[in-house]
PDB file of N, H, CA, C and O in Angstrom:
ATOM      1  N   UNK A   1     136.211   2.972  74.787  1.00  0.00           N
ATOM      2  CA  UNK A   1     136.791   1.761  75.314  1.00  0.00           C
ATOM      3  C   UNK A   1     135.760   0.642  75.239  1.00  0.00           C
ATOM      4  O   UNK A   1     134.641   1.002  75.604  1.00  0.00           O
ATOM      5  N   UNK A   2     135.860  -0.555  74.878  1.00  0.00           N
ATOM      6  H   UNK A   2     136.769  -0.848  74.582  1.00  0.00           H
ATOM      7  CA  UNK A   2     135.130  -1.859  74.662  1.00  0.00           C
ATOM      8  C   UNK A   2     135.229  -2.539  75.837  1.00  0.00           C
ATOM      9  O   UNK A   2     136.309  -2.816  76.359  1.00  0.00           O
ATOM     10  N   UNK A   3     133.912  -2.892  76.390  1.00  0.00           N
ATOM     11  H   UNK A   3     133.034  -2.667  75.966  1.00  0.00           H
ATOM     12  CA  UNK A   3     133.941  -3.821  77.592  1.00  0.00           C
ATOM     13  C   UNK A   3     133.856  -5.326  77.004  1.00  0.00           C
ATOM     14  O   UNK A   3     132.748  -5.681  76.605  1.00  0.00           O
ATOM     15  N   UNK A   4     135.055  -6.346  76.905  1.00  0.00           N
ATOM     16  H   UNK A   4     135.956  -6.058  77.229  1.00  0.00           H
ATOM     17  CA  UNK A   4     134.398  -7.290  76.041  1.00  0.00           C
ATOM     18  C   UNK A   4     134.033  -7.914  76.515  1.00  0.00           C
ATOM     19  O   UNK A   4     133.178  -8.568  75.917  1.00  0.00           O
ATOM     20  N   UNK A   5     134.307  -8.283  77.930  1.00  0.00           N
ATOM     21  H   UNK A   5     135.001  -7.751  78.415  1.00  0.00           H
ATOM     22  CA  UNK A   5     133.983  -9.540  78.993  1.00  0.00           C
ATOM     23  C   UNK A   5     132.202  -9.260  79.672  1.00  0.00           C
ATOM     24  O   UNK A   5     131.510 -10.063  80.298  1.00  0.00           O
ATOM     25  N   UNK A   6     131.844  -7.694  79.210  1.00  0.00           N
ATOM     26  H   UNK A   6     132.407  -7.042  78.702  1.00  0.00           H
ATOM     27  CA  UNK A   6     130.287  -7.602  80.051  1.00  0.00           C
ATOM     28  C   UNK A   6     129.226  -8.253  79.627  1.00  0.00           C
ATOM     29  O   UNK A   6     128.260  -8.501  80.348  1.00  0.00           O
ATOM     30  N   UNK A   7     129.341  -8.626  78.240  1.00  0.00           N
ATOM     31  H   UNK A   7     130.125  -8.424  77.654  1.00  0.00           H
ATOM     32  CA  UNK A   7     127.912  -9.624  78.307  1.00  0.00           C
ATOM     33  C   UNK A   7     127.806 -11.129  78.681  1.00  0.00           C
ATOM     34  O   UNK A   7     126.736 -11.685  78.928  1.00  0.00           O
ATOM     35  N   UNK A   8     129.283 -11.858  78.703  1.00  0.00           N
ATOM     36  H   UNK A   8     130.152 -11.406  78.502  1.00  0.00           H
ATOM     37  CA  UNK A   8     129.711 -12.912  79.246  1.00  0.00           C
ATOM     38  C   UNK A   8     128.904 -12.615  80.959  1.00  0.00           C
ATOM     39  O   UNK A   8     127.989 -13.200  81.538  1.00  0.00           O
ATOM     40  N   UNK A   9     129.746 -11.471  81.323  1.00  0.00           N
ATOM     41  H   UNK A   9     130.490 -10.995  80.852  1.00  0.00           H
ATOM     42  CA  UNK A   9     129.305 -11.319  82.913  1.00  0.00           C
ATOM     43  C   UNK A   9     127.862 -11.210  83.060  1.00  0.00           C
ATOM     44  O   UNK A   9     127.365 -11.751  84.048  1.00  0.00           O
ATOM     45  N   UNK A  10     127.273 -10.733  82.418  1.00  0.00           N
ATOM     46  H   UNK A  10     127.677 -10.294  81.615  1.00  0.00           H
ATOM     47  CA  UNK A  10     125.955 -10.433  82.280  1.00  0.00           C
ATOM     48  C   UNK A  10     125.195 -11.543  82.414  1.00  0.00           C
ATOM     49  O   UNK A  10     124.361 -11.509  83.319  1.00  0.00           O
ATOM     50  N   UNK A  11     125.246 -12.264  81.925  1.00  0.00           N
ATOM     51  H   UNK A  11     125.923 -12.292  81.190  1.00  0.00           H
ATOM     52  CA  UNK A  11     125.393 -13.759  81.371  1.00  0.00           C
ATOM     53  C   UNK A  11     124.900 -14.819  82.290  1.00  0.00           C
ATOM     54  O   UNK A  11     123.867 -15.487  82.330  1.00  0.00           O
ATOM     55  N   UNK A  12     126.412 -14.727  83.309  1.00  0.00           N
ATOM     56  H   UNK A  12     127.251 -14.184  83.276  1.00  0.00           H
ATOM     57  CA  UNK A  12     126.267 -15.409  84.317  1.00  0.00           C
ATOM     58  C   UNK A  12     125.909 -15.216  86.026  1.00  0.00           C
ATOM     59  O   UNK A  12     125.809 -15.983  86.983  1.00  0.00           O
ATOM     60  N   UNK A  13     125.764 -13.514  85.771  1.00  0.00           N
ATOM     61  H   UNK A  13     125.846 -12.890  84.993  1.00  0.00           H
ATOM     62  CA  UNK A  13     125.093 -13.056  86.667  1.00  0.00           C
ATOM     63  C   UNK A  13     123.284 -13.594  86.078  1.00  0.00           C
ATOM     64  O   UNK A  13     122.700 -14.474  86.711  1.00  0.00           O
ATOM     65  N   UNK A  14     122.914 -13.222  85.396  1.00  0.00           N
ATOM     66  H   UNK A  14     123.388 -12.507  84.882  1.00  0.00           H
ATOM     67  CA  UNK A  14     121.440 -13.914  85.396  1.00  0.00           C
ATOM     68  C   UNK A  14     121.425 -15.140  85.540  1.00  0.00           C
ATOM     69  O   UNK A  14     120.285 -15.522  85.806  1.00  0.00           O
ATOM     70  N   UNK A  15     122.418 -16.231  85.472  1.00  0.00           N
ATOM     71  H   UNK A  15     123.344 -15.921  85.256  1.00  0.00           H
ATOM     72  CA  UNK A  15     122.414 -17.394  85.592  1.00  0.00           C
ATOM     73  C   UNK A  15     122.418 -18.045  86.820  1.00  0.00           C
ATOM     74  O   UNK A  15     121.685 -18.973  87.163  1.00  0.00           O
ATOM     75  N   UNK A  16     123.663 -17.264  87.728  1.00  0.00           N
ATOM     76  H   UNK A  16     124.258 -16.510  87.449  1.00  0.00           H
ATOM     77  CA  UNK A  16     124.076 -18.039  89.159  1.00  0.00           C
ATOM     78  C   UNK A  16     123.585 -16.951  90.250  1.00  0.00           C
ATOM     79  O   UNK A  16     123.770 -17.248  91.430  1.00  0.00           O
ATOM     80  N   UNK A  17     122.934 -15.636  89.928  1.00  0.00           N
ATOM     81  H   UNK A  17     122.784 -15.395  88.969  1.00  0.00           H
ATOM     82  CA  UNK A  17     122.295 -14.518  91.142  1.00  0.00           C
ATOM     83  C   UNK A  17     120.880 -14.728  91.099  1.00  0.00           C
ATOM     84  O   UNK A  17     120.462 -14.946  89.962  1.00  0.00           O
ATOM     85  N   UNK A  18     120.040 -14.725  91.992  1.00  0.00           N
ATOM     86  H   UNK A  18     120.380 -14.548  92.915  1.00  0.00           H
ATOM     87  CA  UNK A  18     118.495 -14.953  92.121  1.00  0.00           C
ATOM     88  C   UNK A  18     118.186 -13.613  91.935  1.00  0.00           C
ATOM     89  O   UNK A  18     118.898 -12.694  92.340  1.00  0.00           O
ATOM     90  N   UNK A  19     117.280 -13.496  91.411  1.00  0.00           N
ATOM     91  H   UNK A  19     116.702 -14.242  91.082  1.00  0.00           H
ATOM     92  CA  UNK A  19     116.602 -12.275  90.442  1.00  0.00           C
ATOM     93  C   UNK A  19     116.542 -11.588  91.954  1.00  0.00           C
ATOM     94  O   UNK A  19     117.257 -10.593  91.826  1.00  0.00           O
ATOM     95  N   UNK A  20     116.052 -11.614  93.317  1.00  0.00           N
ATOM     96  H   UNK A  20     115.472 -12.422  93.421  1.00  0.00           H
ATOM     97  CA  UNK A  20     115.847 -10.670  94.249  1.00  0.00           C
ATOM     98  C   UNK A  20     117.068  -9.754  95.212  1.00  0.00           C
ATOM     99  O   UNK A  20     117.051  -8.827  96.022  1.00  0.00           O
ATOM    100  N   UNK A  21     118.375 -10.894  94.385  1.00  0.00           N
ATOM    101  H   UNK A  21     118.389 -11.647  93.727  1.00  0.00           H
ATOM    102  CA  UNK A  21     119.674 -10.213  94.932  1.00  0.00           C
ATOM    103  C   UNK A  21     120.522  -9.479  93.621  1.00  0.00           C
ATOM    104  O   UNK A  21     121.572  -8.842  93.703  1.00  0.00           O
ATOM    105  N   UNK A  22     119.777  -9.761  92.483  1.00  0.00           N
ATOM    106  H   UNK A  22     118.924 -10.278  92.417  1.00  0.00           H
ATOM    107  CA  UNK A  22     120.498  -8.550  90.922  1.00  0.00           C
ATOM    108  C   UNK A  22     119.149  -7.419  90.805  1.00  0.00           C
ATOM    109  O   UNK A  22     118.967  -6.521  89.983  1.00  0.00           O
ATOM    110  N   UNK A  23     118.363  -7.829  91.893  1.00  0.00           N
ATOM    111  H   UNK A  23     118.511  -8.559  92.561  1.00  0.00           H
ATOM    112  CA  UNK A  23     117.188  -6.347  91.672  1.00  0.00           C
ATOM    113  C   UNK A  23     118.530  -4.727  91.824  1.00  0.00           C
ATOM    114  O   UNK A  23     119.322  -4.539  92.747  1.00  0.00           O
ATOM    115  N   UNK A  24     118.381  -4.093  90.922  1.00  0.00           N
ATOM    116  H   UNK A  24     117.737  -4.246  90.172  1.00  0.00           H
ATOM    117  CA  UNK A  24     119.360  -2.783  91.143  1.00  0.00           C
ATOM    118  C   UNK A  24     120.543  -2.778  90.777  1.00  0.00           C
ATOM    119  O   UNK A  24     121.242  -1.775  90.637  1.00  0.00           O
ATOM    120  N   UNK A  25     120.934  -4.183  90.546  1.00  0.00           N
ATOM    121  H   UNK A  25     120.366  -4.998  90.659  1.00  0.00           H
ATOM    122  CA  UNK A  25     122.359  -4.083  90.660  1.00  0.00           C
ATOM    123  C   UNK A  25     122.984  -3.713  89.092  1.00  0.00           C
ATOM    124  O   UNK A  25     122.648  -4.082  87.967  1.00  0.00           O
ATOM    125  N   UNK A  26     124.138  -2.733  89.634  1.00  0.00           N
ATOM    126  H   UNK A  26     124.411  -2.433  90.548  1.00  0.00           H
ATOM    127  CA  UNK A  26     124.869  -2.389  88.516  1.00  0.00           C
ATOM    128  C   UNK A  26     126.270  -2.306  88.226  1.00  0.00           C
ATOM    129  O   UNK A  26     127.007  -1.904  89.127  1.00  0.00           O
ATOM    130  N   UNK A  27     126.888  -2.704  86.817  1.00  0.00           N
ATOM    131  H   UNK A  27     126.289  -3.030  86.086  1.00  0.00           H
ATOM    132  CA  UNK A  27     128.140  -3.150  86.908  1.00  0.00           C
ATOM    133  C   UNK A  27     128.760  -1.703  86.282  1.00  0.00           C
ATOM    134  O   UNK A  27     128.503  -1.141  85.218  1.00  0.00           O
ATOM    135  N   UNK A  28     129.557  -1.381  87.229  1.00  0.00           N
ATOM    136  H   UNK A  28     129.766  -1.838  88.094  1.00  0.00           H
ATOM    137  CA  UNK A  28     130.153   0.099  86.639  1.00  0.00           C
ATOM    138  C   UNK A  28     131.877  -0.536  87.012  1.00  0.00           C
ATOM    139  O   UNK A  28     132.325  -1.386  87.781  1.00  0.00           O
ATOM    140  N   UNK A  29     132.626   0.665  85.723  1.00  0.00           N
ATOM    141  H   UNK A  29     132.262   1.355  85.098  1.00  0.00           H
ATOM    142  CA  UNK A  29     133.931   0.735  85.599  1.00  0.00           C
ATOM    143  C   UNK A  29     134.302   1.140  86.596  1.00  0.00           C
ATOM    144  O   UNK A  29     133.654   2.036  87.138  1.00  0.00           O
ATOM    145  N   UNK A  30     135.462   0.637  87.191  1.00  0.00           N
ATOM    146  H   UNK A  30     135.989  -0.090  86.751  1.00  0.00           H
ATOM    147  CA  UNK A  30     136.333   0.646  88.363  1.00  0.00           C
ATOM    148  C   UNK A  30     136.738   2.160  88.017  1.00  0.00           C
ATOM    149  O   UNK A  30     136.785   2.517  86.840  1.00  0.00           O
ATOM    150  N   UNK A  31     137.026   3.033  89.054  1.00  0.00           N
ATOM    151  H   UNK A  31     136.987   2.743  90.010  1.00  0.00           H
ATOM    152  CA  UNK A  31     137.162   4.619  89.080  1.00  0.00           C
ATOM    153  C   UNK A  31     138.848   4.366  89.346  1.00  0.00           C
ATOM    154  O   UNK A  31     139.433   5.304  88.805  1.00  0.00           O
ATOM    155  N   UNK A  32     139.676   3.568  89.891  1.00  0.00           N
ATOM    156  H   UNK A  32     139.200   2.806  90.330  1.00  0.00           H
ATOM    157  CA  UNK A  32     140.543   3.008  89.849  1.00  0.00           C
ATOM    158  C   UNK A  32     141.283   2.490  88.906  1.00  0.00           C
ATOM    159  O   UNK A  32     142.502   2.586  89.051  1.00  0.00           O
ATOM    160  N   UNK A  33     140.912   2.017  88.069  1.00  0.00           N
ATOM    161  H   UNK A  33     139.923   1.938  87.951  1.00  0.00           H
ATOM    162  CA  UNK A  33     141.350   0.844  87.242  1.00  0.00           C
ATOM    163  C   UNK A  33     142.630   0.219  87.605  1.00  0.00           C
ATOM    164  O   UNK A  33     142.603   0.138  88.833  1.00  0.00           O
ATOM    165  N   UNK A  34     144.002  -0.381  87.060  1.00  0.00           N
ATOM    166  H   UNK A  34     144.024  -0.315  86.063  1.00  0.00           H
ATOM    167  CA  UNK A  34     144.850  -0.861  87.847  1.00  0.00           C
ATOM    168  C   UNK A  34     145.286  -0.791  88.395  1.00  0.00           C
ATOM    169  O   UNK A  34     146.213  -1.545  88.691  1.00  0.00           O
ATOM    170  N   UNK A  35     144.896   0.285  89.007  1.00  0.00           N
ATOM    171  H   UNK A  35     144.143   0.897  88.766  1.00  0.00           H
ATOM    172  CA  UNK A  35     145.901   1.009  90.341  1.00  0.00           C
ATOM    173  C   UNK A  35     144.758   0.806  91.855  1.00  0.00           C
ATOM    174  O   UNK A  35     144.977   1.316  92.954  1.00  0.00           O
ATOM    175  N   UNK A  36     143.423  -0.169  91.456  1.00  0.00           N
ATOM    176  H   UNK A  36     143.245  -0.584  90.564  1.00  0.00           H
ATOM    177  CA  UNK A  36     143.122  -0.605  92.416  1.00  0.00           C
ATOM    178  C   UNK A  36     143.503  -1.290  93.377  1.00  0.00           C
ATOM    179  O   UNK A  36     143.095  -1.064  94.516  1.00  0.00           O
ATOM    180  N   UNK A  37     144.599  -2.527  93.015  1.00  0.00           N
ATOM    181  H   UNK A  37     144.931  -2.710  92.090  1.00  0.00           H
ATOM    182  CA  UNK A  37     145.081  -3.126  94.042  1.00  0.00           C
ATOM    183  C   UNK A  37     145.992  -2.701  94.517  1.00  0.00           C
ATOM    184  O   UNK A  37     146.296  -3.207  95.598  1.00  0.00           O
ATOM    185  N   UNK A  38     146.835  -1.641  94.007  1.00  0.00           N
ATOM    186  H   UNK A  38     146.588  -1.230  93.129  1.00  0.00           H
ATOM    187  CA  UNK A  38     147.571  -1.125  95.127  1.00  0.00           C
ATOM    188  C   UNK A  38     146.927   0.032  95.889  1.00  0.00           C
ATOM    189  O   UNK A  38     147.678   0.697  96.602  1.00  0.00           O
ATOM    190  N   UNK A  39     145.742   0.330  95.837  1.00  0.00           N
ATOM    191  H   UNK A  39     145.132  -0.211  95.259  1.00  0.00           H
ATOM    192  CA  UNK A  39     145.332   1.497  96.447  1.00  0.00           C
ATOM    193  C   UNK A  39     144.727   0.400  97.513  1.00  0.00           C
ATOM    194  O   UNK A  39     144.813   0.520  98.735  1.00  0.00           O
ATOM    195  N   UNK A  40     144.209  -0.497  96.944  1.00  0.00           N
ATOM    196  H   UNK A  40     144.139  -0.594  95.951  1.00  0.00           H
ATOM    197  CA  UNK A  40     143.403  -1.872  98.574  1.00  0.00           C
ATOM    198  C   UNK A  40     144.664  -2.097  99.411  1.00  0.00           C
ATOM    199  O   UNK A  40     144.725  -1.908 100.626  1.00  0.00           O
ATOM    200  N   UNK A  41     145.395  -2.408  98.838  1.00  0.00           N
ATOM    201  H   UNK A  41     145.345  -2.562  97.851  1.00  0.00           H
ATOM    202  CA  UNK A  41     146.590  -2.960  99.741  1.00  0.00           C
ATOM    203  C   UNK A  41     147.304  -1.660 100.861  1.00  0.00           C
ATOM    204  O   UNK A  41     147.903  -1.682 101.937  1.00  0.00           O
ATOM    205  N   UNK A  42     146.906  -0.744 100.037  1.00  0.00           N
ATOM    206  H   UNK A  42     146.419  -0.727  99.163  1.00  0.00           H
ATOM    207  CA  UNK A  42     148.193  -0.006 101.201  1.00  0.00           C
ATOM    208  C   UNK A  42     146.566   0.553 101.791  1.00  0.00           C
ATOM    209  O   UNK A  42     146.945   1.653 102.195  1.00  0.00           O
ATOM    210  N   UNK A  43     145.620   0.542 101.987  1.00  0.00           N
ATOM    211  H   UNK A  43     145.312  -0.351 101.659  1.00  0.00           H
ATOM    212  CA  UNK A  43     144.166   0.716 102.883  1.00  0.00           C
ATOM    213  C   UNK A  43     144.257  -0.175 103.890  1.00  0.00           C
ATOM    214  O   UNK A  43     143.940   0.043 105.059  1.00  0.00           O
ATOM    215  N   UNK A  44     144.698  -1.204 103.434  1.00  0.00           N
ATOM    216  H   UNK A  44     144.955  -1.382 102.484  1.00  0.00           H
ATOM    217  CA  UNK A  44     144.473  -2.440 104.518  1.00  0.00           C
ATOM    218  C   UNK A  44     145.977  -2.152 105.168  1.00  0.00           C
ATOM    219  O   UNK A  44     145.809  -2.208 106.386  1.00  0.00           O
ATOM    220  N   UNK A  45     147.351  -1.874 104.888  1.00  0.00           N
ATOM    221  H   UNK A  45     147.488  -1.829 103.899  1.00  0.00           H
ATOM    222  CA  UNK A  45     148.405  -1.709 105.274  1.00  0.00           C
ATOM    223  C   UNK A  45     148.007  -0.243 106.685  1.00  0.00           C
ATOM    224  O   UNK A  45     148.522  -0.196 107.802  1.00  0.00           O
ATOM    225  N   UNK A  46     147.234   0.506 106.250  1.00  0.00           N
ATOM    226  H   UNK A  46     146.815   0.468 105.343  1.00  0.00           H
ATOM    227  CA  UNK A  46     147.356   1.489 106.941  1.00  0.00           C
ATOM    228  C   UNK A  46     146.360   1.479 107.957  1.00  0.00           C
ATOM    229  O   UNK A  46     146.394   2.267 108.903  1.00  0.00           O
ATOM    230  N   UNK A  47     145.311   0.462 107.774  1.00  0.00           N
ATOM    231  H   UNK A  47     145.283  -0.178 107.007  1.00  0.00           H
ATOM    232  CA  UNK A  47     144.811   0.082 108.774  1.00  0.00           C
ATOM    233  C   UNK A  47     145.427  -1.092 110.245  1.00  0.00           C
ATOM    234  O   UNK A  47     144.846  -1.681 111.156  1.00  0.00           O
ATOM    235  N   UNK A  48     146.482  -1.003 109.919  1.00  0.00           N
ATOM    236  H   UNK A  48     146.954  -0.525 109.178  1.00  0.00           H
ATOM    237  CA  UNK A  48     146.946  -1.994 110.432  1.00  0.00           C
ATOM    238  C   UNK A  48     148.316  -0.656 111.095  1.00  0.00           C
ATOM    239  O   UNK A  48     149.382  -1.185 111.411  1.00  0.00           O
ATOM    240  N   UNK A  49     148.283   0.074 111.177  1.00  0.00           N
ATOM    241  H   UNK A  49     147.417   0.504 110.921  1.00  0.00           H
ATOM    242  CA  UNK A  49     149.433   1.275 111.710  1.00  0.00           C
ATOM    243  C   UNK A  49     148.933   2.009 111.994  1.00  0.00           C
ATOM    244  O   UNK A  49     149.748   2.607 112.697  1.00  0.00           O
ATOM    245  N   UNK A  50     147.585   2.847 112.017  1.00  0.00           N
ATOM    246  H   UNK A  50     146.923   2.361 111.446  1.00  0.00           H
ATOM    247  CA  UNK A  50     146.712   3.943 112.161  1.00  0.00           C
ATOM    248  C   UNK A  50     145.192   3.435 112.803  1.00  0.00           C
ATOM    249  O   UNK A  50     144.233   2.884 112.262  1.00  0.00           O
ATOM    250  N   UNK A  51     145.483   3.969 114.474  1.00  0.00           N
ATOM    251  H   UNK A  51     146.261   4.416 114.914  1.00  0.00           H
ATOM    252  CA  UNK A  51     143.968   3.771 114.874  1.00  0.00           C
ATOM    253  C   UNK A  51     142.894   4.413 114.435  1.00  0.00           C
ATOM    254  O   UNK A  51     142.002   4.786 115.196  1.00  0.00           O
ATOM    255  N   UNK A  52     142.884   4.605 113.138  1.00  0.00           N
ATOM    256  H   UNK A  52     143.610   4.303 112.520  1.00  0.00           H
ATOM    257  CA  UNK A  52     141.267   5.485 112.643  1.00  0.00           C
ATOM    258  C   UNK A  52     140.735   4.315 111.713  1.00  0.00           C
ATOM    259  O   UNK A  52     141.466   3.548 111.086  1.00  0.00           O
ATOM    260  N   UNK A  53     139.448   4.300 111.722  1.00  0.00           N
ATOM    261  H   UNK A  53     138.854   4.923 112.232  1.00  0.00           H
ATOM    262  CA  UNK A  53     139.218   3.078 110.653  1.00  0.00           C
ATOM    263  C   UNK A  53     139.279   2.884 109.243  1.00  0.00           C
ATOM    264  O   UNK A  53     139.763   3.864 108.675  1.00  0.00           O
ATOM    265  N   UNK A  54     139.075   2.304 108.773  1.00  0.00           N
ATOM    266  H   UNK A  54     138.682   1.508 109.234  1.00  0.00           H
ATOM    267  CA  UNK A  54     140.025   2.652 107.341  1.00  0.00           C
ATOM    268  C   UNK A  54     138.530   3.313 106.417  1.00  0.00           C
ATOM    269  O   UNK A  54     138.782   3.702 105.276  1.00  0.00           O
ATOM    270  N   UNK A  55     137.755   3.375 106.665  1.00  0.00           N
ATOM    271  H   UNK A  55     137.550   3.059 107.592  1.00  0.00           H
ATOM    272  CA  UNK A  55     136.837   4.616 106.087  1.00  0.00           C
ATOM    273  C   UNK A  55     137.279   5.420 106.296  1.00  0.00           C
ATOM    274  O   UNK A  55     137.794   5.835 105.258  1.00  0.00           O
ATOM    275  N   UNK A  56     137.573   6.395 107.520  1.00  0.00           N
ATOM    276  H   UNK A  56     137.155   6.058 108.363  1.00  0.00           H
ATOM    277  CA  UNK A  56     138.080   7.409 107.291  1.00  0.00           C
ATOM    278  C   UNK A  56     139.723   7.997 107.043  1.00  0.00           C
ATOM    279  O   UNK A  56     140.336   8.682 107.861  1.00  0.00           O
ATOM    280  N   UNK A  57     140.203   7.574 105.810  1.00  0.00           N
ATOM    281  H   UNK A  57     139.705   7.018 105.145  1.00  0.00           H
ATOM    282  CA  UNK A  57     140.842   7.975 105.146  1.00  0.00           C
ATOM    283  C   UNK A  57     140.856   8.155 104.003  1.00  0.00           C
ATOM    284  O   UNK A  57     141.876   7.912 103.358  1.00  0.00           O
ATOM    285  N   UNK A  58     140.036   8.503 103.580  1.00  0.00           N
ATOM    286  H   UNK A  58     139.208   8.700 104.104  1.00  0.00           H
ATOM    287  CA  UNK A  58     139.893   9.321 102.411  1.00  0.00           C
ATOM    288  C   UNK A  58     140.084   8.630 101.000  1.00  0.00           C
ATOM    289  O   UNK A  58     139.820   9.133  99.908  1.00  0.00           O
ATOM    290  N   UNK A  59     140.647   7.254 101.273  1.00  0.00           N
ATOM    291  H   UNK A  59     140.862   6.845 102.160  1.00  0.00           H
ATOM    292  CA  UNK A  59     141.213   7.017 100.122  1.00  0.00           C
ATOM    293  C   UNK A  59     139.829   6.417  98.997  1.00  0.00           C
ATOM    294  O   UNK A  59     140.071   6.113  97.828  1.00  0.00           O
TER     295      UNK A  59
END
């Protein structure tokens, strides 16, 4: 799979992040991919019906 947008990002992370807040930092593929926003949404949905905090559910 081709990341085409990462050296753009790359880019402008060295441009607009101060070198002491991109110390470490790394851009990894979403383990999610489009099915991230519905997995955020119903996290935040179920935090809002379930007194446990939304860490602990597993999702």
């Amino acid at each position: 799979m081709r990341i085409f947008f990462l050296p753009a990002t790359q880019a402008e992370i060295e441009r607009r992040v101060l070198p002491s807040s991109r110390a470490g930092l790394q851009l990894l593929k979403a383990k999610l991919g489009n099915q991230a926003g519905m997995v955020g949404a119903a996290k935040l949905a179920l935090g809002q019906v379930l007194p446990i905090p939304p860490t602990d559910y597993g999702i």
